[in-house]
Each structure stands twice: as structure tokens, then as C-alpha cells.
LOFIRO-604042 format. One record per residue: residue in three letters; residue number from 1; x, y, z of N, C-alpha, C, CB in turn. Coordinates in steps of 0.2 Angstrom, whole numbers. Glycine has a CB too. Layout:
# residues N
R  code  pos   n_xx   n_yy   n_zz  ca_xx  ca_yy  ca_zz   c_xx   c_yy   c_zz  cb_xx  cb_yy  cb_zz
R   ALA  NUM      X      Y      Z      X      Y      Z      X      Y      Z      X      Y      Z
...
# end
This chain:
# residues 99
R  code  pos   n_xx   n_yy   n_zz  ca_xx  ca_yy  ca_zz   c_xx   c_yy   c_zz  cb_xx  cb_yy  cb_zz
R   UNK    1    562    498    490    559    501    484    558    497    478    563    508    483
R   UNK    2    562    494    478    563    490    471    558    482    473    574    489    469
R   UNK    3    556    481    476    553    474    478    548    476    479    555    470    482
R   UNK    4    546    483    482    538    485    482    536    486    473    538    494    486
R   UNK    5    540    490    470    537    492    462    537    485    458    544    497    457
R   UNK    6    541    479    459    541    474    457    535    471    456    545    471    460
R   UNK    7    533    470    466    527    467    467    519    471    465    528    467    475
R   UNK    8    521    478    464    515    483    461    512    486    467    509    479    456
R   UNK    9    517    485    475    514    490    479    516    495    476    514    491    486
R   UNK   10    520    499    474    520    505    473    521    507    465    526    507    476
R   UNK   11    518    513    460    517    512    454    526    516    449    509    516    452
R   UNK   12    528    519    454    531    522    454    541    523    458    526    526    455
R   UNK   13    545    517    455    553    518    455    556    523    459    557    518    449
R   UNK   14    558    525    467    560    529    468    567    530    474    554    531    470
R   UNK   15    571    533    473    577    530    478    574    531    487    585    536    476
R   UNK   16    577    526    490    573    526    496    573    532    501    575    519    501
R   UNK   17    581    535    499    581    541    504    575    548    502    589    544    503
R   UNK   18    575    546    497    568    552    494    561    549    496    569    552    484
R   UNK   19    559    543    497    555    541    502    556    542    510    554    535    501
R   UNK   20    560    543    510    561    542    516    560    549    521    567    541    516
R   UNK   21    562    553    516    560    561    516    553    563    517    562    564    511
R   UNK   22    550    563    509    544    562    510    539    558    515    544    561    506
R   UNK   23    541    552    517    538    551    524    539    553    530    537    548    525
R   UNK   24    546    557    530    547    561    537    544    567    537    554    563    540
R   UNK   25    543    571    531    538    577    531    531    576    533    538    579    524
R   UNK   26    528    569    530    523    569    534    522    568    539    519    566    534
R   UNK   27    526    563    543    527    562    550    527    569    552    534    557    553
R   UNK   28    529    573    551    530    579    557    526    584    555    538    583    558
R   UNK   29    521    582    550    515    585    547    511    582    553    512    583    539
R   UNK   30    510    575    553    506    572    557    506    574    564    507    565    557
R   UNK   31    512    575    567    513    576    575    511    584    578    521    575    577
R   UNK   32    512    589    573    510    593    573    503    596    574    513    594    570
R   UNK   33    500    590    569    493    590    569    490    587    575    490    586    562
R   UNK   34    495    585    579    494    582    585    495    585    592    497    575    584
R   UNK   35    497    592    588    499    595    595    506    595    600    494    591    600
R   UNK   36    512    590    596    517    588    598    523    594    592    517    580    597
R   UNK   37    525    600    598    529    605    593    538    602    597    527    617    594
R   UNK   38    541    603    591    549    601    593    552    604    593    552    596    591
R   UNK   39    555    605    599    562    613    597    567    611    590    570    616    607
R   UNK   40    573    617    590    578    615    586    582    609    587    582    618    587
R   UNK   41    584    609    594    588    605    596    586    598    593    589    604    605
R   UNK   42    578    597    595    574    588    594    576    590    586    563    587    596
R   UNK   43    573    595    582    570    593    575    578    592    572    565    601    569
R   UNK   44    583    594    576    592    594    573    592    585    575    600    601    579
R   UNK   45    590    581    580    590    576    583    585    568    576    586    578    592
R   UNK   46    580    573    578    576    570    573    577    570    564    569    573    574
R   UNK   47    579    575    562    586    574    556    591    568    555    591    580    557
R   UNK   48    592    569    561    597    564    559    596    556    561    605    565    561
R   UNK   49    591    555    564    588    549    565    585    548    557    584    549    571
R   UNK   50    583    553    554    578    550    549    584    548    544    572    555    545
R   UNK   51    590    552    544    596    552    540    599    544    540    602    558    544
R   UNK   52    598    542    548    601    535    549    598    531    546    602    532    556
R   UNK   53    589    531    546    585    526    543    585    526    533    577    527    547
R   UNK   54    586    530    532    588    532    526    594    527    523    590    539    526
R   UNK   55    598    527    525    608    524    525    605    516    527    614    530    535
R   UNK   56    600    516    533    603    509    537    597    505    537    608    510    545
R   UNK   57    591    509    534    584    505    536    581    506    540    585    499    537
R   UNK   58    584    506    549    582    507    553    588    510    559    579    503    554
R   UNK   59    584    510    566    589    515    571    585    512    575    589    525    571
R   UNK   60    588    509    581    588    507    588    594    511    592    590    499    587
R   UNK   61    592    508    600    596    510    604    604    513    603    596    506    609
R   UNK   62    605    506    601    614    504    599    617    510    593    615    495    595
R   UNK   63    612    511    590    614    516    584    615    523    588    607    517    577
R   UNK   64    612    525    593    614    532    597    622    533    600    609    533    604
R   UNK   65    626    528    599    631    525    601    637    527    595    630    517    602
R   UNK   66    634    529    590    638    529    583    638    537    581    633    524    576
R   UNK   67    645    539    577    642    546    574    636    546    568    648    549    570
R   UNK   68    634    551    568    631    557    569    632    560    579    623    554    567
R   UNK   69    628    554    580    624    554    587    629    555    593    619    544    589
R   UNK   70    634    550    593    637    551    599    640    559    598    643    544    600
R   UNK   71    646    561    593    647    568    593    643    575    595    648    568    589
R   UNK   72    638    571    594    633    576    598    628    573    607    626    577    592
R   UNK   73    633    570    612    630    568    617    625    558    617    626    575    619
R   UNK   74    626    556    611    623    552    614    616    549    616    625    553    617
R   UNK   75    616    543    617    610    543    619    608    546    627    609    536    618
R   UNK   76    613    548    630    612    552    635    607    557    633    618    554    639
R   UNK   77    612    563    629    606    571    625    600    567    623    609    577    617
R   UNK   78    599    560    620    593    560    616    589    560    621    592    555    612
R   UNK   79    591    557    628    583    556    633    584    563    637    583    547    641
R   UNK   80    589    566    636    589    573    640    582    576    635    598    577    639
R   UNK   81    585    578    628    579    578    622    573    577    621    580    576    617
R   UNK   82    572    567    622    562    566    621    560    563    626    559    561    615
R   UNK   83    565    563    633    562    559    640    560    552    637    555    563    643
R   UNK   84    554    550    642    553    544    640    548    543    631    550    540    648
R   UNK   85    549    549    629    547    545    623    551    546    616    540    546    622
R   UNK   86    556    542    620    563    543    613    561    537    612    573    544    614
R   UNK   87    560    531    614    560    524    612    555    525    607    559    519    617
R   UNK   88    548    526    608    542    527    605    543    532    600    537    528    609
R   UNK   89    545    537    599    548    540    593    552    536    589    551    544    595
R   UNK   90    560    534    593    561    529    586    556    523    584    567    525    588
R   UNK   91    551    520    587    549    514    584    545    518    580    546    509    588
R   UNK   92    542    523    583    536    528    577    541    529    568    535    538    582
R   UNK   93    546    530    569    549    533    563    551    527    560    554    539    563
R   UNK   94    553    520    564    557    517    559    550    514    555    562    511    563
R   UNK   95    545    514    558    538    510    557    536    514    548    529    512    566
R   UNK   96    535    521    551    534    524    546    539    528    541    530    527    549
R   UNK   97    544    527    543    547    530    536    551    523    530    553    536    538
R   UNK   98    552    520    537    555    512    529    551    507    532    565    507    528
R   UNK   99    543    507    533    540    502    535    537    501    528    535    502    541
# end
């Protein structure tokens, strides 16, 4: 955040978790607009993946291994959750919420 306002991509100082937010609300603006609805279980899954990128930047495989994630099953429940497109979801959010 601070090296974007520096450089003058952004006009405006903002702590990243509050971006971060704000671009997960769009993200699930966008998907929706795309026909993709997520039960509880995912949107409880997808919370705290945006929770991790907030905290750590990003979320890879290895990160489903950690709490939050594991106390709740794992990367096992996550592919139980997005099948095969839990990988492409995480690359989707790390791209778009701290790219």
C-alpha cells in the first residue's frame, strides 16, 4: 500500500486489510455476475482465505496445512469444497486481492 501511494498508483493511504476487503467484495461481485453461487460452507472457506492473504500477502497449497484451515479439515475439505477449482480460485484471489 505504502509503495503504491508513494509511486502515485494509488491517490489515496489505505491499510491493506481494508483493500483487501474491498477487493474480495468485488471478487464475489464479479463471480456472481458470472453465474458462480457459493454455499456457506465455501463463502466460510473463502473468508478465511482472503483473511490469510490480508495477514500474509498470499495463500498457496502449503498454507491449507496451517490454522485457520487445517481445524477445519484441510486441504482435504477444501477440494471436498471447490473440486478441481480450488487451485484456480486461490490463484484468482491471490492475483486479485494483493496483486
Amino acid at each position: 500500500s505504502l509503495v503504491r501511494f508513494a509511486t502515485g498508483e494509488s491517490e489515496e493511504l489505505k491499510p491493506f486489510p481494508e483493500t483487501v476487503n474491498e477487493r474480495f467484495e468485488e471478487w464475489i461481485e464479479d463471480q456472481e455476475m458470472l453465474g458462480h453461487k457459493f454455499t456457506a460452507d465455501q463463502m466460510e472457506w473463502l473468508e478465511m482465505i482472503k483473511s490469510h492473504i490480508a495477514t500474509s500477502l498470499s495463500i498457496d497449497m502449503d498454507d491449507l496445512e496451517l490454522a485457520p484451515f487445517y481445524e477445519r479439515g484441510g486441504p482435504l475439505k477444501a477440494y471436498k469444497l471447490f473440486g478441481q477449482n480450488l487451485i484456480s480460485i486461490m490463484n484468482e484471489l491471490n492475483e486479485a486481492l494483493a496483486g
